[in-house]
N, C-alpha and C positions, 0 to 999 in steps of 0.2 A: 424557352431556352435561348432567346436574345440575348440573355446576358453573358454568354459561353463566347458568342462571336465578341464580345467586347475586351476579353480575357489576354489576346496581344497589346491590346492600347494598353490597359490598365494594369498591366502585370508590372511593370519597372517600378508604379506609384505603390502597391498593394506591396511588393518583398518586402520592404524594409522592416514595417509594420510586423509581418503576418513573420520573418523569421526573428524579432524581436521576443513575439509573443510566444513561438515556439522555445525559446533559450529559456523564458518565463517557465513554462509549463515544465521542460525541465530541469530546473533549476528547484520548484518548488517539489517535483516527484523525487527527485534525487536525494534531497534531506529529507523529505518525510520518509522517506522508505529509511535512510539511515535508523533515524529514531526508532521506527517500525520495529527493524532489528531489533536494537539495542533495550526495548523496554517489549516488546512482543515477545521476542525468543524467549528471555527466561521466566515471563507472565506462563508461557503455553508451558515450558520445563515445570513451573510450581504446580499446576493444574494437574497434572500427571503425577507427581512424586507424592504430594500432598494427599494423595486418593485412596481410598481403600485400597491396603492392601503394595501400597506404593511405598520407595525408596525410603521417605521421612513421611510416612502417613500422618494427616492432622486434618481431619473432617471438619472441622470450625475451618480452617484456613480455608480448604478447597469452596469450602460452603460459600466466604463470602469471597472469593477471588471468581467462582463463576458468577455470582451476583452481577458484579462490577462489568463483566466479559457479558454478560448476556444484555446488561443495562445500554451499554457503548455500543454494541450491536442493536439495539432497538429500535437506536434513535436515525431518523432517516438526514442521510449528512446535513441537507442542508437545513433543517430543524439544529442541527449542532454544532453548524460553522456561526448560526446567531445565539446558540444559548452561551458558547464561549468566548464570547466577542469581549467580557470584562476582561477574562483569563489573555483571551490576546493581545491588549490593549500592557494589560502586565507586563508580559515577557518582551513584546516586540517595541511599545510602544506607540505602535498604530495599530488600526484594524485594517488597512488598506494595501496593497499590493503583494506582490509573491512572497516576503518574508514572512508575513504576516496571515499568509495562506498556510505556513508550512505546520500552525499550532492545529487548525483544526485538522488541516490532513492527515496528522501523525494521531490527534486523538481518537479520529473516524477508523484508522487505518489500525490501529494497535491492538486490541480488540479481537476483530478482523483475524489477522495473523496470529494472534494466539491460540485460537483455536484450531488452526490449519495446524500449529505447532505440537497441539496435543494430539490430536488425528494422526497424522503422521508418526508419533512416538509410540500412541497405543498399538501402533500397526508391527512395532519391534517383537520378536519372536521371544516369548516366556524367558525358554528355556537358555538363550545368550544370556538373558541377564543373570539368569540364576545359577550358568557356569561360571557368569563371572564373579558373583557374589559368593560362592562356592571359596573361589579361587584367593579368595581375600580382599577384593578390590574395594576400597574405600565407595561412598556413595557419588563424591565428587567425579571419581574416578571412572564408574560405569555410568555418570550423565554423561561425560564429556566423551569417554574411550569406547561407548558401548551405543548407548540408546543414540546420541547426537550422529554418530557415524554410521551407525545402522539405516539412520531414517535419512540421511543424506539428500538421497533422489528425492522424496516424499517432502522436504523440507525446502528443498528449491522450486521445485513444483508450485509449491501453497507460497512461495517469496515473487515467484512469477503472476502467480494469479492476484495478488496484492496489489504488486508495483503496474497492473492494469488496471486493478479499481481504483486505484488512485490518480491514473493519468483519468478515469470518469468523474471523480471525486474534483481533482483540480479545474475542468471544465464545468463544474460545480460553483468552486468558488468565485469565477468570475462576473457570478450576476450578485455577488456584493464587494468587489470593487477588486477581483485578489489576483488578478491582472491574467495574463496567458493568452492561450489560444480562446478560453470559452470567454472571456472577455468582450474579447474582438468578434465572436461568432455574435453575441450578446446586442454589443454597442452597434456593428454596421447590419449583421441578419437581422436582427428583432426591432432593435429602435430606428435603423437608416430602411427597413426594408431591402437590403443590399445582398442580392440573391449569390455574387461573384463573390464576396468575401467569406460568407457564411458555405458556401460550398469549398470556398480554399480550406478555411478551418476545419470540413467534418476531414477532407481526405488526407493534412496533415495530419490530425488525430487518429484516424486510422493507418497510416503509415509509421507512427509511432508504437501503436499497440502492435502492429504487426511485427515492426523490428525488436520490440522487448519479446513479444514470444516464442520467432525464430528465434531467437539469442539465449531463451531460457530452455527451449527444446533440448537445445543441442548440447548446452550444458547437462539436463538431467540428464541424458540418453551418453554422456560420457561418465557423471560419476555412478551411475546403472552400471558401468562395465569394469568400473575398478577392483 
């Protein structure tokens, strides 16, 4: 623990870096969790609807859309941040720093949350939907007014526990170049043997996962009461 006492000399030279790398990690969790959204939410809504017995049932659909979901689940991220380095090199241009982190994150992560999407939907009560399909409501109509609003809490929940495997995920990407906090845990813990850096980076990364949980808490535990 010598290098604890060296932590006032060293702290003025270490911030700049270490809240650098922090804006990095996220910056990178922040679009991949968007995408997450935006391509997870209605993967987990098809998975559901598509299913025996569902809104627009179609068993070949479901068949191969859990394929896809069980396949991108398989794979262990960092197996996946190098099998799509061509696909990132496409989009981004590089394979190198936080932008260029945000392709595998969002593909590791996508996945991921679609299934939390469908857990949460199958968990809606029969009988709401079948009042509301009773009632006339279009199929658009009870994803959006029924099942989506129902599973609310359940869906924030499984969006919280995401946007934390992906702060693990991004800490991930930095032992191939995808810059952040795990970069820096990487570059000064592992290669400089630099016990004071690599201890800054576990407890900012745990001060982060802590503040996205309180923050996601408090959230379910209000749309719970609506």
């Amino acid at each position: 623990m010598e290098w604890l006492a060296e932590l006032p000399e060293r702290w003025p030279d270490m911030w700049p870096e270490l809240w650098l790398g922090t804006l990095d990690t996220l910056y990178m969790v922040a679009w991949a969790t968007v995408f997450t959204i935006l391509l997870g939410l209605p993967l987990g809504v098809l998975l559901v609807v598509t299913d025996r017995g569902g809104l627009a049932q179609a068993r070949w659909v479901k068949v191969v859309l859990g394929a896809v979901v069980n396949v991108g689940r398989s794979l262990p991220f960092i197996v996946l941040m190098v099998a799509v380095l061509s696909l990132t090199r496409l989009i981004t241009g590089t394979t190198f720093g936080p932008t260029a982190a945000i392709v595998p994150l969002s593909i590791g992560a996508i996945p991921f949350f679609a299934r939390l999407v469908e857990t949460s939907l199958r968990e809606v009560d029969r009988e709401v939907i079948e009042a509301a399909h009773a009632m006339g409501a279009r199929r658009l109509t009870i994803v959006g007014k029924v099942l989506l609003v129902e599973s609310l809490p359940g869906l924030v929940a499984g969006l919280v526990m995401t946007v934390v495997t992906l702060i693990s995920y991004s800490a991930m990407a930095g032992a191939i170049g995808g810059g952040g906090l795990g970069d820096i845990a990487i570059r000064y813990g592992y290669q400089r043997f630099d016990d004071l850096y690599l201890a800054a980076t576990v407890v900012l990364l745990i001060v982060i996962v802590q503040g996205v949980q309180s923050l996601g808490d408090v959230v379910v535990r209000r749309v719970s009461r609506r």
